[in-house]
C-alpha positions in Angstrom: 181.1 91.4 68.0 182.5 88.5 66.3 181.1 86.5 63.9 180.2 83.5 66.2 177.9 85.9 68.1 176.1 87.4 65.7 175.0 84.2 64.3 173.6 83.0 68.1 172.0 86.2 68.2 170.3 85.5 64.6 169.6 82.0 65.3 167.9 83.1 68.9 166.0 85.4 67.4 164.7 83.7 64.4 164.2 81.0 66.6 161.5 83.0 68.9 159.8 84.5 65.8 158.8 81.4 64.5 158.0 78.9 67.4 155.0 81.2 69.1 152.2 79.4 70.4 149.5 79.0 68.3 146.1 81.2 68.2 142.8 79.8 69.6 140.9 78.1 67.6 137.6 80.1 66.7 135.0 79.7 67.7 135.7 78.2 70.8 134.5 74.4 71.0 131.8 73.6 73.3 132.5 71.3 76.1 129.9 69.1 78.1 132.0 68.4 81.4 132.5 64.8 80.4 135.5 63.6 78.8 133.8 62.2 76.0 131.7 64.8 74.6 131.1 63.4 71.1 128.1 64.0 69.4 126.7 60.9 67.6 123.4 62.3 66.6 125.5 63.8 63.4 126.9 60.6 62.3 124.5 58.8 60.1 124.4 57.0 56.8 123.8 59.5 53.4 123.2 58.0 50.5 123.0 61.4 48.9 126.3 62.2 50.4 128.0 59.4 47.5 127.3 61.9 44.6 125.7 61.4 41.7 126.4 57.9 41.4 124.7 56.8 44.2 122.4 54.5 42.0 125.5 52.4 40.8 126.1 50.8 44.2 122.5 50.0 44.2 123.3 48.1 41.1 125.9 46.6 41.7 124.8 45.5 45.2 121.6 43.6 43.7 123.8 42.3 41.1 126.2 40.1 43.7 122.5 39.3 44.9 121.8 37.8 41.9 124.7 36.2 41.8 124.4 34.8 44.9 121.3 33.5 44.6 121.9 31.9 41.5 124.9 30.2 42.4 122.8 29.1 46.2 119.9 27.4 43.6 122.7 25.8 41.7 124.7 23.8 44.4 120.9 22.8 45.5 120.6 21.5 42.0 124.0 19.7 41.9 123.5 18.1 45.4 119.7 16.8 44.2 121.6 15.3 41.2 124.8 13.7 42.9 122.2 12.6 45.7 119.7 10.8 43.3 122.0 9.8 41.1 124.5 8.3 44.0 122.9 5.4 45.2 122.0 4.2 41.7 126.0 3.6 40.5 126.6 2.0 44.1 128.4 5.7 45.2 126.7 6.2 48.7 129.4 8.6 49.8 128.5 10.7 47.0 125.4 10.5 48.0 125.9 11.5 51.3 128.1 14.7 50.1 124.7 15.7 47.5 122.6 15.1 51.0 125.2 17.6 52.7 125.1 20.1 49.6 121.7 20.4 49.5 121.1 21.6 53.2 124.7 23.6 53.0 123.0 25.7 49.2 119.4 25.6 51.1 120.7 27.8 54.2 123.2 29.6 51.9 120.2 30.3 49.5 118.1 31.8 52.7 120.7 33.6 53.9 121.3 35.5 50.5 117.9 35.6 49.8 117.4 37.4 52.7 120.4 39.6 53.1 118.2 42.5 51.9 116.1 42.0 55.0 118.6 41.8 57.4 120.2 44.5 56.5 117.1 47.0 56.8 116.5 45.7 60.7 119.8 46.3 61.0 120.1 49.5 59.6 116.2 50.4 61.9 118.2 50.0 65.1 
């Protein structure tokens, strides 16, 4: 035997000890027939499944609410102000853009105030 040989005979053999089909998995999945068989009964939302610090999104979520609605009141405030104030310095396009504020910081301030809402009848369906 030459040295050529012996190495095709190593290489063939190594080469059918390692690549061997692999086991079955256990236990054996359970199929339904259809080719989708996922079961989405087992995916739902766990707030006890973030840990122990499930409180500070809680937090911090009602803090951007806040913040929101803080920010909604004070565009409100600004467009009452440029609105009353516009047509007194002869400025009726500013007026016009206060007019446009207020209803723009109204809806945005009903939307925010009511994000909480939202997302609980989203979150019942």
């Amino acid at each position: 035997m030459t040295l050529t040989t012996i190495g095709y005979d190593v290489a063939a053999r190594l080469h059918t000890a390692v690549l061997q089909a692999p086991a079955d998995p256990t236990p054996t999945p359970k199929s339904t027939g259809t080719p989708f068989d996922f079961d989405w009964n087992q995916i739902h939302p766990d707030p006890g499944a973030v840990g122990p610090k499930a409180g500070l999104f809680y937090e911090m979520a009602n803090a951007l609410l806040f913040i929101g609605v803080i920010a909604a009141l004070s565009g409100l405030v600004a467009g009452a102000i440029a609105f009353g104030v516009g047509p007194i310095f002869g400025a009726h396009i500013i007026s016009d853009r206060g007019k446009s504020m207020m209803w723009k910081a109204g809806l945005v301030a009903v939307i925010v105030g009511s994000a909480t809402s939202i997302v609980a009848w989203l979150l019942s369906k």
